[in-house]
C-alpha positions in Angstrom: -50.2 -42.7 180.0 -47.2 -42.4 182.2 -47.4 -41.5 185.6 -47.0 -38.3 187.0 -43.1 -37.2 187.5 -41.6 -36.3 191.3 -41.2 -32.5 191.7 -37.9 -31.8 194.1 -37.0 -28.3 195.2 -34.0 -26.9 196.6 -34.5 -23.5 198.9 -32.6 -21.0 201.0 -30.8 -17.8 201.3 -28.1 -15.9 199.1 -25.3 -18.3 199.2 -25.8 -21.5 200.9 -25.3 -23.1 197.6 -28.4 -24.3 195.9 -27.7 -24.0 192.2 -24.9 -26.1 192.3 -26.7 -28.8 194.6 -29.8 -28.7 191.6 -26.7 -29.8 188.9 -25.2 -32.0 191.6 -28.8 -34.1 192.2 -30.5 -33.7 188.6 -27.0 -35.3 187.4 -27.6 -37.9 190.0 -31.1 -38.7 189.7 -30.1 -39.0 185.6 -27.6 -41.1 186.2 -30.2 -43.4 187.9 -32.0 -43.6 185.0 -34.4 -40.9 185.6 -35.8 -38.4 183.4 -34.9 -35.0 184.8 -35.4 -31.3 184.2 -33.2 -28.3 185.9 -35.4 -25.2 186.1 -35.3 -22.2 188.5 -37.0 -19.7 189.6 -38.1 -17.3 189.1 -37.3 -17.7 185.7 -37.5 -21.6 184.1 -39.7 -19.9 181.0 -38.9 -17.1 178.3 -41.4 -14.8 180.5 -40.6 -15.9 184.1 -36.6 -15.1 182.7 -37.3 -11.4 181.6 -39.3 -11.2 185.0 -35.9 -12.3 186.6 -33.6 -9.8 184.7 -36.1 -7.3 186.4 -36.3 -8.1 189.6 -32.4 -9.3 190.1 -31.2 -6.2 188.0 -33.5 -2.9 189.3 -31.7 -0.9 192.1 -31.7 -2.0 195.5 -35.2 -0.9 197.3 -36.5 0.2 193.9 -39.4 -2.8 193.8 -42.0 -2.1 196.5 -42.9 -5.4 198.3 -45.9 -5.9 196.7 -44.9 -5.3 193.5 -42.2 -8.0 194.0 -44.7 -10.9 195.4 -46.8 -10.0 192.7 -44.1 -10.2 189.4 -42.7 -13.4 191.2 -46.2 -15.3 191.2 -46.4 -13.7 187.7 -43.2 -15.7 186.8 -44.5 -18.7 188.8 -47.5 -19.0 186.6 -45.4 -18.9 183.3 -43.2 -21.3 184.7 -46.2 -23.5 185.4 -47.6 -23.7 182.0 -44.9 -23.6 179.8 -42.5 -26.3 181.9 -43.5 -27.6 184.8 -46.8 -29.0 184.4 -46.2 -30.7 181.1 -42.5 -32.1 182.5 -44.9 -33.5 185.5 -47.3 -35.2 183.2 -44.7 -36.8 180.7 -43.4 -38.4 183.5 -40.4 -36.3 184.7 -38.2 -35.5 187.2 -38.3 -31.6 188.4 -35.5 -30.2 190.4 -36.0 -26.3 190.7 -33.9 -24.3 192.5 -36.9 -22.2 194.7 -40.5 -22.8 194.6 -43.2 -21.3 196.6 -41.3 -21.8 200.0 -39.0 -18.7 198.6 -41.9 -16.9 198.6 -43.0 -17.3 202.2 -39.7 -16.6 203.2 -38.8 -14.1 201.0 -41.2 -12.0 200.7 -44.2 -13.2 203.2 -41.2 -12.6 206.1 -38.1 -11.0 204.8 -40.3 -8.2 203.5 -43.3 -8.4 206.1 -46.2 -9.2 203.9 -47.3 -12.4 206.1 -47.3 -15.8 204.8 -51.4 -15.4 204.0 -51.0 -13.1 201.2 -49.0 -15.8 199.8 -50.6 -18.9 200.1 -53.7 -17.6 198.7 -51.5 -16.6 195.6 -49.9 -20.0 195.7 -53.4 -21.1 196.1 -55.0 -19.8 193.3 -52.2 -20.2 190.5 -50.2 -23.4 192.0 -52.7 -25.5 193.9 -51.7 -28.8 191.8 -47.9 -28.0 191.8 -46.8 -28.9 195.9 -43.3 -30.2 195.7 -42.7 -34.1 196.4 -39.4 -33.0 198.4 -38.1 -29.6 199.5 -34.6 -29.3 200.7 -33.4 -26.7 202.5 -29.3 -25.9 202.1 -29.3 -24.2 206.2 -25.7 -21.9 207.0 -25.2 -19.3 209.8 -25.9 -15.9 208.3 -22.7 -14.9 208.3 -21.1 -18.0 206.6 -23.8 -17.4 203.9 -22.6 -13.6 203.8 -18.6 -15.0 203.9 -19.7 -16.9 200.5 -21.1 -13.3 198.9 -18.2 -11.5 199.5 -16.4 -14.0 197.0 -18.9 -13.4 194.4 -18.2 -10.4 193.4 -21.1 -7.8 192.7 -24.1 -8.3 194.9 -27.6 -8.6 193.1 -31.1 -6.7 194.4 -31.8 -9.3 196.7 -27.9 -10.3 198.1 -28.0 -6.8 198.7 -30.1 -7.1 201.7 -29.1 -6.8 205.6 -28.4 -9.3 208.3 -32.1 -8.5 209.7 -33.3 -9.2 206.3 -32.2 -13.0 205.8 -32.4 -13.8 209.6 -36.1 -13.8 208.8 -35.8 -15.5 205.8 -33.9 -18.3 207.4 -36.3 -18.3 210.4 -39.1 -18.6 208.0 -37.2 -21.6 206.7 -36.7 -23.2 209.5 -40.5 -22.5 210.2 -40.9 -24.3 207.1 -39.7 -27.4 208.1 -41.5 -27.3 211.2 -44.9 -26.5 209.6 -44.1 -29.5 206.9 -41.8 -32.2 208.4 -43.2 -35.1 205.6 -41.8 -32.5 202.7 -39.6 -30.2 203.7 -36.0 -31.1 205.0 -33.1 -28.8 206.3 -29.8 -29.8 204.7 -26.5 -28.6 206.4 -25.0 -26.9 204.1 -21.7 -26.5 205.9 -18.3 -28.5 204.4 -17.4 -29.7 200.8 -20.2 -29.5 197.5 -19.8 -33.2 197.7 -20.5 -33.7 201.0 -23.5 -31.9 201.1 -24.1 -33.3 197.6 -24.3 -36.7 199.4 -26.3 -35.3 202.0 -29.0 -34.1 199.8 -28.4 -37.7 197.8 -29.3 -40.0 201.0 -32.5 -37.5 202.0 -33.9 -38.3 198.5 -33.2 -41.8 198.6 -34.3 -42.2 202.5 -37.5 -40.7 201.4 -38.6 -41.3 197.6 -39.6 -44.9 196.2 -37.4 -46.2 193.7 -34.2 -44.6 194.5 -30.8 -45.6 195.7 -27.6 -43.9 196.8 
């Protein structure tokens, strides 16, 4: 039986970068001869991807909070079963862009519902699925909004204020306080490839096995 892959998330808000840094280090961590899997969420399973289109898609304030926390954890469970577990057990690397963390920041402070409410979720559907490694890509607010602008339409969620993702990112940086052994804030300031490498040395700093 092989043993049990190493589960790497990437969190933060709109903009800071974090699909690209999941390409950037699953390419990496291939290249070093692991076995990897890209995943997101929510999303990463037929289910958890229609639950995306519906929560990234409805109108902006058209999802009560609840409702959100609620579909999300939905998604998380799918996720669970249909990729991440298995991947896990076969021996795999997971690097998925957003986890449980988004959760407590997203919608346990950004939308006031208190980090309880989701850790007993978290607790009940996730208990086996705590991430080896969280990395937190950390911009300014308004550097984060500056990269919006040059996306072009705004989803549900990039939709939201200032006051909004302060939280979120406060709740990040909260995070890492709560959590210093997993979770790691990553300036996400300069080049992809710079903070590419800075992701790169945090994983090798504090995995087994892996060089940078």
């Amino acid at each position: 039986m092989s043993a049990r892959g190493r589960f790497i998330t990437f969190e933060g808000v709109e903009g800071v970068g974090k699909s690209t840094q999941v390409h950037y280090l699953a390419d990496w961590l291939a290249g070093q001869g692991r076995d990897v899997v890209r995943t997101r969420e929510p999303g990463g399973a037929p289910l958890a991807e229609k639950v995306r289109d519906l929560l990234k898609q409805s109108p902006h304030g058209s999802v009560p909070a609840t409702s959100e926390l609620l579909l999300i954890f939905a998604a998380r469970a799918a996720h669970a079963d249909a990729l991440l577990r298995p991947a896990l057990e076969r021996g795999q690397w997971v690097v998925c862009d957003r986890f449980v963390d988004a959760s407590i920041a997203y919608q346990g402070a950004g939308r006031g519902l208190g980090r309880e409410r989701v850790e007993a979720l978290a607790e009940w559907l996730v208990p086996d699925l705590v991430p080896d490694l969280t990395l937190v890509l950390d911009l300014p607010i308004e550097t984060a909004f500056e990269r919006l602008d040059g996306r072009g339409e705004r989803d549900r969620f990039e939709q939201e204020d200032g006051v909004f993702f302060r939280r979120v990112r406060d709740a990040y940086l909260e995070q890492a306080e709560r959590e210093p052994h997993r979770v790691h804030i990553v300036d996400a300031s300069g080049t992809v490839e710079e903070v590419a490498v800075r992701c790169r040395n945090l994983v090798a700093a504090l995995l087994p096995d892996i060089k940078a």
